[in-house]
N, C-alpha and C positions, 0 to 999 in steps of 0.2 A: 857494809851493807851487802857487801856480793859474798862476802864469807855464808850470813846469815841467812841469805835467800837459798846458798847450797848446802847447807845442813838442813835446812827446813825441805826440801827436796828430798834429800837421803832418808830423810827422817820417815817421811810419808812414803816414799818408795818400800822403807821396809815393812812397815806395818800395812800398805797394800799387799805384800807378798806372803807375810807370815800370814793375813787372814786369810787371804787364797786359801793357802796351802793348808788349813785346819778345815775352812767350809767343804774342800775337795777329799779331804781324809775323812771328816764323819760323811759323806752321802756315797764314796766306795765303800766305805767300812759296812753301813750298811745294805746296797748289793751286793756284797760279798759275803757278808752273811745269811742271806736270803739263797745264792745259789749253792751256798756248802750246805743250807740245811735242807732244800730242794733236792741235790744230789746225795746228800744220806737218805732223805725218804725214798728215794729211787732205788735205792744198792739196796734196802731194807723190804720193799714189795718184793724185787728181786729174788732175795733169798728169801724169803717167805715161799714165794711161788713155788722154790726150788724142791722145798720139801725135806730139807737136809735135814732140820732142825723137830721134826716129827715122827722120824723115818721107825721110829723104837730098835735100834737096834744096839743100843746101849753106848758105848764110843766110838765106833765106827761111821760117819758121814761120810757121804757122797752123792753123786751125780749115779743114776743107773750102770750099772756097767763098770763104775769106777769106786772107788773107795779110797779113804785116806785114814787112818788112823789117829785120834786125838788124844792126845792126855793133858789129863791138870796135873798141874803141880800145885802143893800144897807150900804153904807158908815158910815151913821150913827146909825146900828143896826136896820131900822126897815125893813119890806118882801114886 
């Protein structure tokens, strides 16, 4: 009888803790999703704002005063 009263304890102990542990994974799962996508919309006004991406000056971005040089590379490694 005392065998069966502590397996029935273990038993419930785990399956309170495994469900914890899922209810508390989906509800960060989704604030944390919410602040990565909050924080890309931010970096994205950002560089919007910045002007880089409008400047016409063909590969060349930057900041006023600064410049950085861009190249794509195509599919098969060459610029």
């Amino acid at each position: 009888m005392r065998r069966k009263i502590n397996v029935q304890l273990i038993s419930i102990s785990i399956i309170a803790i495994i469900s914890t542990m899922l209810v508390m994974l989906f509800v960060f799962y989704d604030l944390f999703q919410t602040q990565v996508q909050d924080d890309l919309s931010a970096n994205a006004i950002v560089l919007k704002n910045t002007g880089i991406f409008h400047s016409g000056k063909g590969n060349t971005y930057g900041l006023p005063g600064t410049a950085c040089d861009v190249d794509f590379i195509r599919w098969n490694g060459s610029l």
